[in-house]
C-alpha positions in Angstrom: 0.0 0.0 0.0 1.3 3.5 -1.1 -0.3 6.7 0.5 -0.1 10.3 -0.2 -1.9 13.4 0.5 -3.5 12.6 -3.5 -5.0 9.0 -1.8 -4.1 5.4 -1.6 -2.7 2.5 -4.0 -2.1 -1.2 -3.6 -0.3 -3.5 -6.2 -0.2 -7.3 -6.1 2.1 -8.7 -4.8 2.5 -12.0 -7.1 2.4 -9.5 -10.1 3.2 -5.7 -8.9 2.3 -4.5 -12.4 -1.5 -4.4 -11.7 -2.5 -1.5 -9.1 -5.6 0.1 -7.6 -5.8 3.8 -7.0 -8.2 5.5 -5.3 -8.5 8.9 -4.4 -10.6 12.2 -4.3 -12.1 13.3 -7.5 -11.5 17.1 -7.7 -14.2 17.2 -10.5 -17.2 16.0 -8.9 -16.0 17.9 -5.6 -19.3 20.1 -5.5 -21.7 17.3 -6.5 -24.6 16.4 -4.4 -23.6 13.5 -1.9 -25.8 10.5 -3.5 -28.3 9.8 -1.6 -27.2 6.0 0.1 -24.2 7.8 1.2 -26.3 9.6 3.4 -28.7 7.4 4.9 -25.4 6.3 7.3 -25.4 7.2 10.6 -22.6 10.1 9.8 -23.5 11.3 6.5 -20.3 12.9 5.9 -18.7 11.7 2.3 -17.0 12.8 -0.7 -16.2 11.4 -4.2 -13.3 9.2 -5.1 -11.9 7.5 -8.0 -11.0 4.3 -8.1 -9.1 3.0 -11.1 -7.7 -0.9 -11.8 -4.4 -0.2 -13.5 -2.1 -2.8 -15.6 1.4 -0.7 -16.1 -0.4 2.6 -16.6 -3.5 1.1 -18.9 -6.1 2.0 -17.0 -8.6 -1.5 -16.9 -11.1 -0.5 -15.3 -12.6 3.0 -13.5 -15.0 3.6 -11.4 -16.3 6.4 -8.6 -16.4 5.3 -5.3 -17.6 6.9 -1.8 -16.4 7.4 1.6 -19.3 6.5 3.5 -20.2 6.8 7.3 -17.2 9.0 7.5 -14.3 6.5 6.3 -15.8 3.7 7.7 -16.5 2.0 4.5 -15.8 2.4 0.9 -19.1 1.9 -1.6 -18.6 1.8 -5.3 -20.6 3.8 -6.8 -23.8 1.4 -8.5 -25.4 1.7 -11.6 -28.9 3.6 -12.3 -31.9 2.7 -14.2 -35.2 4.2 -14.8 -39.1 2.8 -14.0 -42.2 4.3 -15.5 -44.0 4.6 -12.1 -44.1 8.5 -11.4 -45.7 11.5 -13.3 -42.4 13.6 -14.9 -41.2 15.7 -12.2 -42.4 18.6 -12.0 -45.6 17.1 -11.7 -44.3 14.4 -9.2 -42.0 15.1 -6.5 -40.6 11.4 -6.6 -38.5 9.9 -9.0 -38.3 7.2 -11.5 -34.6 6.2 -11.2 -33.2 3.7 -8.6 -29.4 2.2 -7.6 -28.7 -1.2 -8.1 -26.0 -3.9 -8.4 -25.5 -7.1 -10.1 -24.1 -10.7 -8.0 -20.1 -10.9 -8.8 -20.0 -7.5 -10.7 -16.5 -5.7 -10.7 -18.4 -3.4 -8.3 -19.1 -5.7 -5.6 -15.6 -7.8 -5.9 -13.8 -4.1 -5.3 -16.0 -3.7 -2.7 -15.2 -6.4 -0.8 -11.6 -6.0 -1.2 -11.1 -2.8 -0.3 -13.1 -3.6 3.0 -9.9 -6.3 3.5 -7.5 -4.0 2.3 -8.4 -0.7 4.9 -9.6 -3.5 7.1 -12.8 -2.2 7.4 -15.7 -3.6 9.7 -18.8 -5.1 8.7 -20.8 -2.3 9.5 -21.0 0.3 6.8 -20.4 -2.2 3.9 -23.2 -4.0 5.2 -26.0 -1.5 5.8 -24.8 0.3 2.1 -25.7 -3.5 0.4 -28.8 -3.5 2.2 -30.4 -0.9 1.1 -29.0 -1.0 -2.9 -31.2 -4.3 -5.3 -28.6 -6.7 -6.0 -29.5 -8.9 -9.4 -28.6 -12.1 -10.6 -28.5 -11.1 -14.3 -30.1 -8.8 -16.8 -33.2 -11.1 -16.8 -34.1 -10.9 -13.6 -33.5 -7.0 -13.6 -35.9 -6.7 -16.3 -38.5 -8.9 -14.7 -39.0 -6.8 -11.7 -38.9 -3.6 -13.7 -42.2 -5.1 -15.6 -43.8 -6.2 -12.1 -43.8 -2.3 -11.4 -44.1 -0.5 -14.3 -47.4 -3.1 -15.1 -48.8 -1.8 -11.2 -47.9 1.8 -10.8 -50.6 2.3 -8.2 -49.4 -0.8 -6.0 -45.8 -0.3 -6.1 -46.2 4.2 -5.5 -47.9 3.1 -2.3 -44.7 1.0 -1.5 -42.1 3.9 -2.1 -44.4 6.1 -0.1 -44.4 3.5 2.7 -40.4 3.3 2.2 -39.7 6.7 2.6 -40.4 6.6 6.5 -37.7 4.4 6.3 -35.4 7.0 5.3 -33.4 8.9 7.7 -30.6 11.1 6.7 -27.3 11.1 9.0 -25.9 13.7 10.9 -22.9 15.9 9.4 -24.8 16.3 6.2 -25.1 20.1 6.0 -28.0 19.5 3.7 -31.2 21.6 4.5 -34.4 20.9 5.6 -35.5 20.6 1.9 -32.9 18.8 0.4 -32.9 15.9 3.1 -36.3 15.3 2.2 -35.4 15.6 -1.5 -32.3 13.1 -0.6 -35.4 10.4 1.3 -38.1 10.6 -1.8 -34.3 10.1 -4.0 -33.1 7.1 -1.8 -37.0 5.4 -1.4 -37.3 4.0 -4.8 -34.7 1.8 -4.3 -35.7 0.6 -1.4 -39.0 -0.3 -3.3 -37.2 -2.3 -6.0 -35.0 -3.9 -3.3 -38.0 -5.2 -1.3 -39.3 -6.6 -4.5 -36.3 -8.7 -5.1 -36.4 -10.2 -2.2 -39.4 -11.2 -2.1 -39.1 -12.6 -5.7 -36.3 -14.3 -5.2 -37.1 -15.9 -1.8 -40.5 -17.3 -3.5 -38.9 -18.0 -6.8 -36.4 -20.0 -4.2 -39.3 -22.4 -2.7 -40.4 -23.3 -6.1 
């Protein structure tokens, strides 16, 4: 491991030519802390880069999070989009929600930079219980169709996940934009209570 005021790097070992780098992203400095960074206890983040290197080809580059104040390290996950809400303005919640897929370059960093910093379980584990994990594509698309075919049922379920939603302290957000931060973060919480309930009675069949 190689630190710097910049941020961190490892290389490996057996063959020191491949690297990971991760440090703070100057560009995205001023960008809005996503919203499961802030549903931690301390809600204090900031962007980061993390890159897979091979010499200096660059294999692989994703951002990444800080989240409950260094705790933990969440790679940032993918978006998509569900035709469940009016276009904002004329709905104050939104369409889009996080998710992951099982043994995607996202997760596998994630769990080795928990070994490499030596994170605890903590902060790892409440970021992956809030963000839908799919098996494949095909199993992403199936729930998207189990909503988008019952708006009604499933805007009843984000309003019933957003009292779930608690924002962190140290988040210098205001009144309004922590309520804009739990209508952003309960969508997904929708979707993942929908996967787990399809895949633990897809299970039993």
């Amino acid at each position: 491991m190689k630190s710097s005021y910049e941020g961190t790097s490892w290389y490996y070992e057996k063959f020191p030519e491949y690297t990971i780098e991760f440090y703070e992203d100057p560009e995205n400095e001023d960008l809005r802390v996503p919203p499961f960074a802030l549903m931690h206890t301390n809600a204090r983040s900031s962007w980061h880069i993390l890159k897979v290197k091979y010499h200096q080809t660059i294999l692989l580059e994703l951002s990444a999070h800080y989240i409950d104040e260094a705790r933990g390290i969440a790679v940032h996950p993918k978006s998509a989009f569900l035709n469940l809400f009016a276009r904002y303005p004329k709905s104050k919640y939104i369409n889009s929600y996080y998710y992951y897929f099982e043994d995607s370059p996202e997760i596998n960093l994630m769990w080795l930079l928990k070994s490499l910093n030596s994170h605890e379980d903590d902060a790892w584990s409440k970021h992956l219980s809030m963000i839908p994990i799919f098996e494949n594509v095909q199993q992403k698309e199936t729930i998207e169709k189990m909503v988008n075919v019952n708006t009604e049922k499933y805007q009843g379920c984000v309003f019933e996940k957003k009292k779930e939603c608690y924002v962190g302290y140290n988040n210098n957000l205001s009144d309004e934009d922590q309520e804009y931060a739990r209508i952003d973060m309960a969508t997904t919480l929708m979707i993942k209570e929908v996967l787990e309930k399809y895949k633990f009675e897809h299970h039993y069949q």
